[in-house]
C-alpha positions, 0 to 999 in steps of 0.5 A: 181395229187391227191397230186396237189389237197391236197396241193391246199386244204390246201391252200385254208384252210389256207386262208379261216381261215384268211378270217373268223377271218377278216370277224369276224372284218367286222361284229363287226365293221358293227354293230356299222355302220362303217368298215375300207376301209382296211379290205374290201380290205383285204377280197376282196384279200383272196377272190380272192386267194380263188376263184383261189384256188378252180378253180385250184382244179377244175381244176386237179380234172378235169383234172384227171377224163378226162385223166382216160375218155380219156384212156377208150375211147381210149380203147375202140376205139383202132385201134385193135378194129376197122373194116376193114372198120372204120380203112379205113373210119378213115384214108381217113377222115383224108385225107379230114379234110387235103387235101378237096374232090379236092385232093383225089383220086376218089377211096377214095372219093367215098369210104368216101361217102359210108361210111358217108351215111351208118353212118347217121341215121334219117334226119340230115343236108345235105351236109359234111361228118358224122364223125366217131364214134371215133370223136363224143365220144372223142367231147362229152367227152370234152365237159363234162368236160367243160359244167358244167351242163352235169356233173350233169344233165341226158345225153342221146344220141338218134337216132332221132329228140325227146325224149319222156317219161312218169313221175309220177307226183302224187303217187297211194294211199292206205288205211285201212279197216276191215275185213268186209268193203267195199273197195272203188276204191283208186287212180291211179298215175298220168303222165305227158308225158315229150317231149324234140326236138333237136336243131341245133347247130353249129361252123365254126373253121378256119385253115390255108391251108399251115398249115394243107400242112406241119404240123405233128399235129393231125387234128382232135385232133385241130379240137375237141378242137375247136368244144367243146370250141365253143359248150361248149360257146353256151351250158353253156348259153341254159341250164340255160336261153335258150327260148326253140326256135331254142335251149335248154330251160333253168332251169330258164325260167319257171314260179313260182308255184308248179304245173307241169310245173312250178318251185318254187321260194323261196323268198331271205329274204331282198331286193337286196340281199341274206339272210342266212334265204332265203338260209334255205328256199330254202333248205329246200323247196325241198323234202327230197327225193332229197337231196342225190344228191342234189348242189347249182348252182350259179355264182362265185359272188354269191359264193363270197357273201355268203362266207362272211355270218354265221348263228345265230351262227356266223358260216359261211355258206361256207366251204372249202373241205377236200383233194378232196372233194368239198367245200360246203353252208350250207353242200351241193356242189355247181357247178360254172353256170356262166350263172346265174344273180348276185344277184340283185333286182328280179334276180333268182340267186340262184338254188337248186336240184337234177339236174340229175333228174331235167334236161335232155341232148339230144346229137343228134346221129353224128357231121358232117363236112363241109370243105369250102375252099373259104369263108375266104382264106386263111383259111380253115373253118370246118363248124360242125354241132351238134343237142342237146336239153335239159329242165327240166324233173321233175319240183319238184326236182329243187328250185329256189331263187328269190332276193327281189325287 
């Protein structure tokens, strides 16, 4: 895998050396108020090719970190592992997810509402069976590698409907005096409370009955897959714009300003359009103390412009990665929100910060399952429900730009 990701690296460096000696020629030939229709087309096409390429290397560098999650997971959750009981309640699971509650045996049954009780914790939704924990992992391992924002914000898993914590918000002071001064009463630091509820979410997957009579395929291994791609769908849209009622609230929602509770927008230097002095701007109005773990975050049309800019020195803005290190705006990562504007008059397009500090992720302890076999025959759909919340938990460790209207 780590030879795929070089050879799709060199690729990349390769095209990208093409596309700044190309955009060298757009520039020159803008300057004097015109530029062949050909070499726009030119870039577009090595844009893309680099696009892809970076989605590829995504790709396998995902893809090589799930399967090292996915062997600890299995580790972890080895059948050897397991009680009595969970080996039990896994197996007549299975049974339901196949057969439904008509056709198992009443010992079975009753075993499964036994067990699904003593699993649930708090107040979660009537009706359906709370999953084994098997399940909720390997769900929210997938759904980590397909949500880019729980790769880089807090993730937390609680046991009931709303998490709560203190942050310091200003430091306490100090001072200098003499041997003999007074010592004067210096400040206290400052908190602000920080309160995140879950929200309810849900998928309705379908499979066909006379599939789930004959097939020799894992059950749960389809229904996982379709459970995170449905989650991961409505997630990837909360946490960057939801409102915060009935969902997740998202990053870019909140109000302009320095103050708790609000986010500062920087200004993108031109109407319209981004500007390599507004991308400084923005970087440099986050506090050094940030910027260790700090990225971009933007969408792919956005990433497509700036990889056109350079500074004042003709340098561009873009890098490509070496091997498997990522690819970087002005030397720090970025991450693909494809939930984000394209730049346009008064859109907030660009983001910058320390996101595991600046958001958190709350994943409600269990899924559970409903299995309707009537509402659309002849399927039969697994009504999941999950419970998540998010928002923003440190104000100051997230900047965002505003393009000028």
């Amino acid at each position: 895998m780590l030879a795929e990701v070089k050879k799709i690296a060199d690729e990349i460096n390769r095209d990208f050396d093409e596309f700044k000696k190309t955009n060298e020629e757009r520039i020159k030939e803008s300057v004097k108020g015109y530029v062949d229709p050909l070499i726009e087309i030119k870039l577009k096409k090595l844009d893309e090719a680099i696009m892809k390429a970076e989605e590829a290397k995504e790709a396998a560098l995902n893809a090589e970190l799930a399967a090292k999650r996915a062997m600890t997971v299995s580790a972890n959750d080895s059948d050897s592992k397991l009680t009595e009981d969970e080996r039990k309640y896994k197996q007549v699971f299975t049974k339901f997810l196949r057969k439904g509650e008509e056709r198992m045996e009443r010992g079975d049954l009753e075993f499964l509402q036994t067990q699904s009780k003593s699993l649930t914790a708090g107040t979660d939704p009537a009706g359906g069976y709370t999953v084994i924990p098997e399940f909720d992992r390997n769900v929210i391992r997938i759904l980590h590698d397909t949500t880019p924002m729980r790769q880089y914000a807090t993730v937390r898993t609680i046991g009931t409907d709303q998490y709560e914590r203190l942050v310091r918000v200003d430091r306490a002071t100090s001072g200098w005096v003499a041997e003999t001064e007074a010592r004067p009463e210096t400040a206290s630091a400052g908190y602000k409370k920080v309160s995140i509820k879950v929200h309810e979410q849900y998928a309705n997957p379908g499979v066909s009955q006379n599939l789930l009579d004959d097939s020799v395929f894992n059950i749960e291994e389809e229904i996982q897959d379709q459970i995170a791609l449905e989650f991961a769908l409505t997630e990837n849209t909360s946490f960057v714009t939801g409102n915060g009622i009935g969902k997740p609230r998202g990053f870019l929602t909140y109000d302009n300003g320095t103050a708790w509770g609000t986010i500062e927008q920087i200004d993108s230097g031109a109407a319209g359009a981004i500007t390599y002095e507004g991308l400084v701007d923005l970087y440099t109005a986050l506090k050094p103390g940030y910027l260790n773990n700090a990225r971009w975050a933007m969408n792919r049309f956005t990433i497509g412009k700036i990889r056109k800019m350079v500074d004042g020195q003709g340098r561009p803005l873009w890098e490509p990665g070496l091997g498997a290190e990522p690819s970087n705006i002005l030397g720090y990562p970025y991450f693909r929100a494809e939930d984000m504007p394209n730049v346009a008059s008064g859109t907030l397009s660009v983001a910058f910060g320390d996101f595991q500090r600046g958001y958190m992720i709350l994943d409600r302890q269990g899924i559970r399952i409903l299995r309707d076999p009537y509402t659309n025959k002849p399927y039969v759909m697994f009504y999941v429900t999950k419970r998540v919340g998010g928002d923003v938990i440190n104000f100051e460790a997230i900047k965002i730009m505003k393009v000028g209207v």
